[in-house]
C-alpha positions as CSV (number, residue, x, y, z in Angstrom):
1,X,115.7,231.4,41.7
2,X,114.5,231.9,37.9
3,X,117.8,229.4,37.2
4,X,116.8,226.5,39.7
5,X,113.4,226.4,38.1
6,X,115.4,225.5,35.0
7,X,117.3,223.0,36.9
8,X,114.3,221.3,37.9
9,X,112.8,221.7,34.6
10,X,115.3,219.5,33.3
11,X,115.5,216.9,36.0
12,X,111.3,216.7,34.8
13,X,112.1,215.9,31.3
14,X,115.2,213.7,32.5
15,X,112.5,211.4,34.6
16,X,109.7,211.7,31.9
17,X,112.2,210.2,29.1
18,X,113.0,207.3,31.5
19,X,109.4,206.8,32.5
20,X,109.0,207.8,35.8
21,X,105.8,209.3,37.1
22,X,106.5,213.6,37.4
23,X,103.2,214.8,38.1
24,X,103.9,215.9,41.8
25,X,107.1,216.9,40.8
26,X,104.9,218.9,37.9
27,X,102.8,220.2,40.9
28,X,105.3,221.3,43.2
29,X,107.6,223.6,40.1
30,X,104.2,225.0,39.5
31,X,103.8,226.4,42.7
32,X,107.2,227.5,42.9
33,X,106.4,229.5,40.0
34,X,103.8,231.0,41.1
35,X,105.8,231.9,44.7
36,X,108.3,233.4,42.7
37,X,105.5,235.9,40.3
38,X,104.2,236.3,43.7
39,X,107.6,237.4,45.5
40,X,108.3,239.5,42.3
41,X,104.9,241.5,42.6
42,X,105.6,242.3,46.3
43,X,109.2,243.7,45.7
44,X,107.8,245.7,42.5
45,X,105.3,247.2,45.1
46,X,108.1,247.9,47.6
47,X,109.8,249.8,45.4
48,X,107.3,251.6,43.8
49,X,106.3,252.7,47.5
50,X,109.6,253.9,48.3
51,X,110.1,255.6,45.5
52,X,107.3,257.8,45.6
C-alpha cells in the first residue's frame, strides 16, 4: 500500500512540473495516508489483543 503512495507521489510531481493543477490529487494521497496510519493502528490493536 506504503509503495502505491509512492507511485502517486510521483505521478504529483510528474503533473506539477508540467503545470497541471494537483491539489485534489494532493487531497485525496492525504487521506489515503491517513486510511492507511489508521488501518495500521487497528491491526497493532488486533494483535496486541490477541496476544495477551
Amino acid at each position: 500500500m506504503r509503495g502505491q503512495i509512492r507511485a502517486q507521489e510521483r505521478e504529483i510531481r510528474m503533473l506539477q512540473r508540467a503545470g497541471l493543477a494537483t491539489a485534489s490529487a494532493e487531497l485525496l494521497l492525504s487521506r489515503m495516508r491517513a486510511k492507511i496510519d489508521d488501518l495500521c493502528l487497528e491491526r497493532d490493536a488486533l494483535q496486541r489483543a490477541s496476544a495477551a
